[in-house]
N, C-alpha and C positions, 0 to 999 in steps of 0.2 A: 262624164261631161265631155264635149267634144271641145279638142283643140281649137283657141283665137285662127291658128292657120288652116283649119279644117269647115270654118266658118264662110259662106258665100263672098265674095271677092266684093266688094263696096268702097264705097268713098269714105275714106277716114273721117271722123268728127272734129272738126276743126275749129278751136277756140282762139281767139284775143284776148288778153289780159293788157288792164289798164292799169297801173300801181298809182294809187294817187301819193301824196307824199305822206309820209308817215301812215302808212299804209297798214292794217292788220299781218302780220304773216303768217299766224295759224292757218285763217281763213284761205290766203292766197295756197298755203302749203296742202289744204289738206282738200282743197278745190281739185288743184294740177296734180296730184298723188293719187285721189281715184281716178282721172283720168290717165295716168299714167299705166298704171296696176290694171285696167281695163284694156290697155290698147294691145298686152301680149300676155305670153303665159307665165305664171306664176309671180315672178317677179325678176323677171327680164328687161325691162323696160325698153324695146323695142316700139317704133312708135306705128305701127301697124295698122289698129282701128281708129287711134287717135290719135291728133296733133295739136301742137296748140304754140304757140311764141310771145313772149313778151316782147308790148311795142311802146315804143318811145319816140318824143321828136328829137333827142337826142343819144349820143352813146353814153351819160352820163350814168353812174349807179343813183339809183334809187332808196332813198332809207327810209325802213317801215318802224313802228311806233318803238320797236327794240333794241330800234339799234343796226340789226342784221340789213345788210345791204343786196339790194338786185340789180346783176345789170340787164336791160333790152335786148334783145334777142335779132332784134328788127327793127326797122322805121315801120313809118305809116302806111302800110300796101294796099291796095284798093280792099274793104270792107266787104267785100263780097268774096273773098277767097274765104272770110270765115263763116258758120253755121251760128256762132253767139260771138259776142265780144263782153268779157264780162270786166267792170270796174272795180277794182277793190280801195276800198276804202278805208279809214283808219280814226284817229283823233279829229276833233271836230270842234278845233279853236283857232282854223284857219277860216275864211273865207276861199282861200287863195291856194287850192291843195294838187289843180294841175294846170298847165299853161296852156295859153290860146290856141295853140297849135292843135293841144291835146281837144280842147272843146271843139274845135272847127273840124274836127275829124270825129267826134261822137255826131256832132251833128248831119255829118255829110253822110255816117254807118244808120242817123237814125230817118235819114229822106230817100233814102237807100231801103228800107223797111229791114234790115241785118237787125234781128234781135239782138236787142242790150242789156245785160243784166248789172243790177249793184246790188254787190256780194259786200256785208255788213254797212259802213256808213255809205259806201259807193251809190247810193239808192241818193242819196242827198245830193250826190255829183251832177245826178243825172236830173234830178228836181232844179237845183238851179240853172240848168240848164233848158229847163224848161220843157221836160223831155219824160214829163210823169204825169202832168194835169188831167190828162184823161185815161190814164190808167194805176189801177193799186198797187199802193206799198205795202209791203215787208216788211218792218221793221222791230228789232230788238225794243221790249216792251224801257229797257235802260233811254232809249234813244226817241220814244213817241215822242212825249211832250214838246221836243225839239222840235220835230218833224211839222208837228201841227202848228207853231210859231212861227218856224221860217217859211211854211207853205201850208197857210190858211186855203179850205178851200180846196185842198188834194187828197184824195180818197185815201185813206191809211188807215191797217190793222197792224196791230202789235201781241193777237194770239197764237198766228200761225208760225210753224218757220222757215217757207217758204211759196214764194206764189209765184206764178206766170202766166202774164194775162197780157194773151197778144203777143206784139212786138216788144215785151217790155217782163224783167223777171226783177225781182228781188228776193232779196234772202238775210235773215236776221243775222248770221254771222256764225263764227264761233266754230264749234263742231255741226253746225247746221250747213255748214260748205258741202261738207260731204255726202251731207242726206241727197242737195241739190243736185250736186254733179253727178251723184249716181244716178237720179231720176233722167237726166241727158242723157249716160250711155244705155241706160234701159230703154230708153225710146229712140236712140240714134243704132246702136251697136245690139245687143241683146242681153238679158237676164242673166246668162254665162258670163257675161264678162262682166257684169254688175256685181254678180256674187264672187268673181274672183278678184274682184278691186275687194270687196269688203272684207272678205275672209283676211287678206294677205294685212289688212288693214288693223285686224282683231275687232270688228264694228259687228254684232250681231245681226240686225238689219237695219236696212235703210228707212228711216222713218219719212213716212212722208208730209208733202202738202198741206194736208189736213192735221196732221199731227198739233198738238198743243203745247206752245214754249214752256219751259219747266219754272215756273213761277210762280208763289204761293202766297198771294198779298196774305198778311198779317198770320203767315205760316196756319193757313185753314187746308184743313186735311181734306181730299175727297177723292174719290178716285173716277167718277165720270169725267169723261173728258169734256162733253159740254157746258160742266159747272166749272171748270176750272177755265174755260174761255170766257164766260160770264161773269168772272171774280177776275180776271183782267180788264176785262172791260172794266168794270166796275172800279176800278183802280184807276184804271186813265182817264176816266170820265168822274171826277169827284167836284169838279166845278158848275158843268154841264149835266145834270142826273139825268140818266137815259131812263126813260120809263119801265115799268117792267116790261109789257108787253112787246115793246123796241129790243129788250135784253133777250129776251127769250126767242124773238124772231131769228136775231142772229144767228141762233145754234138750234133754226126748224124745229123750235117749239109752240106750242100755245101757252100761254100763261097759265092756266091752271096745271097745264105738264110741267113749266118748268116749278111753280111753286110745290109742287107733289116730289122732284127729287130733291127742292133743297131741306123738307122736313124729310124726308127719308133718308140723306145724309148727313145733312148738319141738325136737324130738330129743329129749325128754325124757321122766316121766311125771307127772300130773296130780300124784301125792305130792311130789314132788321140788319141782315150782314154786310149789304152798302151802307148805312146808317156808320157801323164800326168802321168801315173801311174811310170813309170820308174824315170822320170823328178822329180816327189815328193818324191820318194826313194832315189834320189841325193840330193834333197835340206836338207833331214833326215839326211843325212851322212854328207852334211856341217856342216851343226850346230851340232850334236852329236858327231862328232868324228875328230880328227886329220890326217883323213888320207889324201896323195897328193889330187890335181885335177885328174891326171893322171889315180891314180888306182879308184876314183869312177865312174869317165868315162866309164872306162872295166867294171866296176862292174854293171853298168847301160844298156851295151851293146854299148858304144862308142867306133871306136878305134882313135877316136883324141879329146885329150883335146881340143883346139881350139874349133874344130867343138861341142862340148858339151857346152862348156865356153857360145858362140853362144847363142845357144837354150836357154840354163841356162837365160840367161840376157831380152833376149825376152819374156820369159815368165814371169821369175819375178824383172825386171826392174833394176834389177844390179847382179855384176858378184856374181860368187861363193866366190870369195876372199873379196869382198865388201860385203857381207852378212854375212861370220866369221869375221870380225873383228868389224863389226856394234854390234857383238854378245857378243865381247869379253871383 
């Protein structure tokens, strides 16, 4: 493998990190760490193919959801000295997770065309800001139903775990930081240093874009990757039922394809294991919460109590009302 110094003489890739408050630090740690790991050889950390600075509108440390503090690296430098500016995000019971300063400066990197990315809740940062409506989210399948409340109307998937579309990148978070950042120095820097970020890293490969978040509504086993984006879906969609034909588009099928792998995997058909999935969403909402029969019905995609009540009983042997009070 040929030496990072052996490699054609280029512009380093040049990142911004935005820490919101209470910030993830996995995700920040393990973003700047393959960039780190990529930018020299072995584990030198030499900043050579890559650079990157934490920015602040002030010299203040920053605390992320653990506890652990970061300081800023830098103020606000023209947005054009970077190739991305990524946000990280964190806990998502503020409103209020970075300062004016901090927005009038994503704004002025996003009229500027400076790709922006939000690395786990960061994608929310950038949504109220206004600064997503016309392109797709990312997001942790934990975090859709948020995403769809606080911005009705904005294009968002919760199978993948990570997209970039345009001027604009998200990423579900987590150990998915790294899938992301390494998909940058493989397109910025080379494969070499991609594999030598992962290796030092112990990551076998970088999964990509397309890859399917590791999520198993109601632990249903399969190993097609387009059944298990479709059992997501299926999952975030228990109010709204997406058709089949709508399910199966998603993941470039036809409806008779896709109902051909779900009896080939599951023996069953696609109706049938949304039925359960929705159905187990309702029996969640008995027991957790106070709300009518009525409204988890709707919630469920019923429009008659009755006719849910029904199903509810057939399936688990007594009504919805006989199961809260057994509970209570």
């Amino acid at each position: 493998m040929k030496s990072v110094k052996d490699e054609v003489r280029q512009s380093p890739l040049k990142v911004g990190f935005i820490l919101a408050r209470s910030f993830t630090l996995s995700a920040f740690a393990l973003f700047v760490d393959t960039l780190r790991l990529a930018s020299d050889e072995v584990d030198k950390s030499g900043r050579i193919l890559a650079d990157w600075q934490v920015l602040g509108s002030t010299p203040h440390l920053i605390t992320s959801s653990c506890g652990v503090q970061v300081a800023p690296t830098s103020d606000f430098i023209d947005p054009h000295e970077f190739h991305y500016i990524v946000v990280v995000g964190g806990l998502l019971n503020s409103d209020i997770t970075i300062d004016s300063q901090t927005s009038n400066y994503l704004k002025k990197a996003a009229a500027q065309k400076v790709p922006l990315i939000g690395l786990c809740t960061g994608t929310f940062i950038l949504a109220r800001l206004g600064l997503m409506k016309a392109h797709q989210a990312c997001v942790s399948w934990l975090h859709y139903q948020a995403y769809r409340e606080q911005f009705p109307g904005h294009p968002v998937r919760s199978d993948r775990l990570f997209n970039l579309d345009r001027n604009r990148g998200s990423c579900a978070g987590g150990s998915t930081a790294a899938d992301m950042a390494a998909f940058l120095v493989r397109r910025h820097i080379s494969r070499d240093a991609e594999r030598n970020a992962l290796e030092v890293l112990q990551i076998e490969r970088a999964r990509s874009g397309l890859d399917i978040q590791p999520r198993k509504p109601l632990d249903i086993q399969c190993r097609d990757p387009r059944l298990k984006a479709v059992l997501i879906t299926m999952e975030r969609h228990t109010e709204d039922v997406v058709p089949t034909e709508n399910l199966a588009a998603s993941v470039g099928l036809s409806r008779r394809q896709l109902e051909r792998l779900f009896m080939e995997e599951m023996k069953t058909s696609p109706g049938i294991v949304y039925k359960r999935i929705r159905m187990e969403r309702a029996r969640q909402m008995v027991l957790q919460t106070k709300a009518p029969l009525i409204e988890i019905a709707l919630e469920v995609g019923f429009d008659s109590a009755s006719h849910f009540a029904r199903l509810f009983r057939r399936l688990y042997g007594q009504s919805p009302t006989e199961l809260r009070r057994a509970r209570t």
